[in-house]
N, C-alpha and C positions, 0 to 999 in steps of 0.2 A: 288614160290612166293618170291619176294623180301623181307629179312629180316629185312627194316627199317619198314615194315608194322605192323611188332608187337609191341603188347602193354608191355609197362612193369611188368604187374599184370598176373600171372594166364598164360601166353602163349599166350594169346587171338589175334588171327588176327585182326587188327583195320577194316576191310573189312567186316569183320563177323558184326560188332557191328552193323552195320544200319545205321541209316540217321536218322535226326531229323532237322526239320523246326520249329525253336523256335521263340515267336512270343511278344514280351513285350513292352510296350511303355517307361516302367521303364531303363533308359541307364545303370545306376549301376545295377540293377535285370538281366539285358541282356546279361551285358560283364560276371558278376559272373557265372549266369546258363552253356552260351556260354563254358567259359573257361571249367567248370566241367567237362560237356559233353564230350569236344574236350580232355581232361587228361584221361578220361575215354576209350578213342577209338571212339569215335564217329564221323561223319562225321555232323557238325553245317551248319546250312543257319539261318544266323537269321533277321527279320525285325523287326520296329517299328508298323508297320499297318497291318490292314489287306490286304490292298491293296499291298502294298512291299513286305506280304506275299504268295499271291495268284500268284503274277508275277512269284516270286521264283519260287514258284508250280510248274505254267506253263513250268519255263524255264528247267525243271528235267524235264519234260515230266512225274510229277504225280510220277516220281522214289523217294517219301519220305515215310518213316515206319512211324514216328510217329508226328503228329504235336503236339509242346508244346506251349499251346497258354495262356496269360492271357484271365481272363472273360471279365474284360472292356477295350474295346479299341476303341481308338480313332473311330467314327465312327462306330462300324461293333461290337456285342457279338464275342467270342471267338467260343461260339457255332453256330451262324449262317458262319461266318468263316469256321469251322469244316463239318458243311451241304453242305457249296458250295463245298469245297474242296471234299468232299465223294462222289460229282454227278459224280466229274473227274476221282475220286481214291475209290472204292468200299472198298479195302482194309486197306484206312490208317487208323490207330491207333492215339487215341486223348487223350490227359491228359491236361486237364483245371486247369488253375492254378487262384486260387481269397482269398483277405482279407477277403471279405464280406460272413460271413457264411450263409447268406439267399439265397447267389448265387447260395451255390453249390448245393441243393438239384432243385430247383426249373427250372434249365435252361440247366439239363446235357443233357438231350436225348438219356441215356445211355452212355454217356462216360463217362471216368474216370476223378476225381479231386483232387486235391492238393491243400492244405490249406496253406495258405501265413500267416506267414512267414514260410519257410524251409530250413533244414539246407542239406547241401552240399549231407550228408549223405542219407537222406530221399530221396530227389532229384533222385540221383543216385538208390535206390531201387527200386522208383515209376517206373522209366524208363526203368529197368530192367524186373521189371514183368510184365509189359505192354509189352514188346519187348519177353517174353516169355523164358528169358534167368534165369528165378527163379523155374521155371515150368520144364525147363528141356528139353523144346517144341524147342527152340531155334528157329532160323528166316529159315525159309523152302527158298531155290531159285530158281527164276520163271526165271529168264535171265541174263546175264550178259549185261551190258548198259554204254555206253562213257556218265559221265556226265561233269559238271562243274564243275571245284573245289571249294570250297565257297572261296580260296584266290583269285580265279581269272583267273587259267590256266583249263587244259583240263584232266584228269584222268581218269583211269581205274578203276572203280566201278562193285559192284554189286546190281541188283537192286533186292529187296526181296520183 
């Protein structure tokens, strides 16, 4: 494997980390989370909607680990978002992120949630042990899969 693939933390292949569809209508909240992520090794698609989100979905062909989505958005819950996407992707992994603390007990469906505001740190935890990389479980691989790159060219992924 090509040695620009690793992360500078820890050894970690950036390949290993996963994929994440992050989902915010907040442009400061997006580019912050965005960048986190992508520093951490992650592989970001991020949209403002759920609609720009679902497309993205689509255009993985469902090849995303975890959607990070705000609660309210434009149009569409984070959770109903979460339910269309899960008809596609049995297996994806969801962390709902909201201010409003009445959101988060009342509309999870069982997924997991993150309280706004959050710092870089927590961020990175959440995402972590939802990914299973805390647990020790780490990300099991089903295929290896050509996706899109979220810059815009073609790469070699794996999809988990």
């Amino acid at each position: 494997m090509d040695e620009s693939l690793r992360t500078n933390s820890e050894n970690d292949w950036k390949i290993r980390q996963g994929s994440v569809l992050l989902v915010e209508d907040d442009a400061f909240v997006r580019e912050v989370a965005a960048e986190v992520l992508r520093a951490a090794g992650y592989r970001v698609w991020v949209a403002a909607n759920a609609i720009e989100a679902a497309k993205m979905h689509d255009e993985q062909n469902g090849c995303i680990d975890l959607l990070l989505s705000d609660m309210k958005l434009p149009g569409e819950t984070g959770s109903a978002l979460a339910k269309k996407l899960r008809m596609r992707n049995p297996r994806l992994r969801v962390l709902l992120a909201t201010g409003y603390g009445e959101l988060m007990e009342d509309h999870l469906d069982g997924d997991e949630c993150l309280a706004k505001p959050f710092s870089s740190a927590e961020l990175l935890r959440r995402v972590k042990e939802i990914m299973g990389e805390l647990t020790g479980k780490g990300l099991e691989i089903r295929h290896s899969h050509l996706l899109k790159d979220p810059s815009g060219g073609l790469g070699q992924s794996l999809c988990v």
